[in-house]
C-alpha positions, 0 to 999 in steps of 0.5 A: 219684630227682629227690627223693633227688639234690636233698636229695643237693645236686645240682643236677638237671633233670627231662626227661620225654618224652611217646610220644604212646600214650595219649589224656591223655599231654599232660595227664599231661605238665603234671601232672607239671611242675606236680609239678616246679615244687612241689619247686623243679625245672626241667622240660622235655618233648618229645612224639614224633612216631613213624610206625608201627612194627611195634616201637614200643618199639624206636622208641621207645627210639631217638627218646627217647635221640636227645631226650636227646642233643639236651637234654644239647647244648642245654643243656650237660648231661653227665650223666643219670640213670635210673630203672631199679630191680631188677625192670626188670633181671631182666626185661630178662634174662630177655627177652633169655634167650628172645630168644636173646642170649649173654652179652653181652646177658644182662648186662641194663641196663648200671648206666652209659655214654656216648652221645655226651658223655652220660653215663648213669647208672642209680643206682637199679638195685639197689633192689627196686621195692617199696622205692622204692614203700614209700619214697614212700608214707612221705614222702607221694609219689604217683605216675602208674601207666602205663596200658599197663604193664598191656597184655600185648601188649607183652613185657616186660608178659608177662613181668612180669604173667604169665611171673613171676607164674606163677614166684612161684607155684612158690615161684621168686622170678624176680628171684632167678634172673634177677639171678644170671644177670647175674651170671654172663653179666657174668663171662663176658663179661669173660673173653670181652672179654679174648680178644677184645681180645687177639686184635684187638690181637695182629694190629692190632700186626703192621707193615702200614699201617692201613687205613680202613675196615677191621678184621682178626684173624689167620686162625688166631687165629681158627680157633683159638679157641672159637666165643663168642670168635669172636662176641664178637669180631666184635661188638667188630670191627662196632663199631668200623667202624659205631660203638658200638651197632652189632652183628651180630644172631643170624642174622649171628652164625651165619652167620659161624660157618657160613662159618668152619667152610667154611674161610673160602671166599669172602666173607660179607655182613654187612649193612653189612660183609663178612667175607673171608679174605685170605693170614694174615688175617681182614678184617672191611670196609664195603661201599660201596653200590656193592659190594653185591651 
């Protein structure tokens, strides 16, 4: 990729961050800048200092984009491209089909986004990973296989090593099946979007003053309408109170539905928020540490 935007006329960066798993990723971190300084790009890397963790890869991911948002500050950068080709994003669907998502989460690797004034881009995802393989062996590029890409503890290494080796040995190509389903959860999805947002919309129009801290829909609008709009809905109203990123999990999901169909009696935490049905109105609002039960 680095490669493919500098002939393009870009003018490109490389950032590497250094997880600290294995034993010789600091040596591999200077390997990899001494490649940098061989085709003429600046290199910068940043070795993490985790704490253990029960999800290390959820960590991980957390402090490497929190890295990013640093560098793209410091250095006056608004635009990041990633790596991520084909094969990450059909095993991106497929864990989240087993963890349970709906079609939100099913719509895999987002192709780009905002974090901040970051904007990221992931160019190469729709290339198959063989032809990026093949493409660097014709140029005469190696490259660094990761070690713990190998270790099954890990989930997506189950996925990819196991769970899709035994697929392709019943003739089903899992790249196929699960880019298909992206597709269709990225359709769905934005019909879901659409209704969502008109119904948030429909009750942010109503003449009552706005209050902070706070976001409603229509007590009917709700009832009336079908279970994945409700979902989608709350996670748009979630994020909009606590920020993009911040979305209400399975359990929370169900558990509003649940009350939902109770008629709303009461109100129902939700973590950092709480759902409470008042007169015409469903509120959705932050609970100050104070309120919490």
């Amino acid at each position: 990729m680095l490669l493919a935007l500098k002939a393009a006329g870009y003018q490109v960066s490389a950032w590497h961050i250094d997880h600290a798993w294995r034993e010789n990723s600091a040596k591999q971190a200077k390997e990899l800048a001494g490649v940098a300084h061989a085709w003429g790009i600046p290199f910068v890397s940043c070795r993490l200092q985790l704490s253990s963790s029960s999800n290390l890869e959820a960590t991980s991911r957390h402090a490497r984009y929190a890295q990013f948002a640093v560098w793209a500050e410091e250095y006056g950068l608004d635009c990041l491209c990633l790596g991520h080709q084909m094969d990450d994003q059909a095993e991106t669907v497929c864990m989240r089909l087993l963890q349970g998502a709906g079609p939100g989460g099913c719509r895999g690797i987002s192709r780009e986004r905002q974090l901040g004034s970051l904007h990221i881009v992931r160019p190469l995802l729709h290339v198959p990973g063989q032809e990026l393989r093949q493409a660097l062996e014709d140029i005469g590029v190696a490259w660094l296989e990761d070690p713990t890409n190998q270790d099954s503890r890990f989930r997506r290494n189950f996925v990819r090593h196991r769970l899709f080796h035994a697929m392709r040995e019943t003739k089903v190509s899992p790249e196929s099946l699960f880019l298909r389903w992206q597709k269709q959860a990225e359709i769905l999805t934005g019909r879901l979007d659409a209704e969502a947002d008109a119904m948030i919309a429909a009750a942010a129009g109503e003449e009552l003053l706005a209050q902070p801290g706070l976001v409603r829909v229509g007590w009917q609008d709700w009832l009336q309408t079908t279970q994945p709009v409700r979902a989608r809905a709350l996670q748009k109203m979630m994020a909009m109170l606590l920020g993009q990123g911040v979305t209400p999990g399975r359990r929370h999901i169900m558990l509003a539905e649940a009350w939902t169909q109770h008629s709303g009696l009461g109100g129902l935490d939700l973590s950092r928020c709480r759902l409470q049905r008042r007169s015409r109105f469903l509120h959705l609002e932050v609970m100050h540490a104070g309120l919490r039960g």
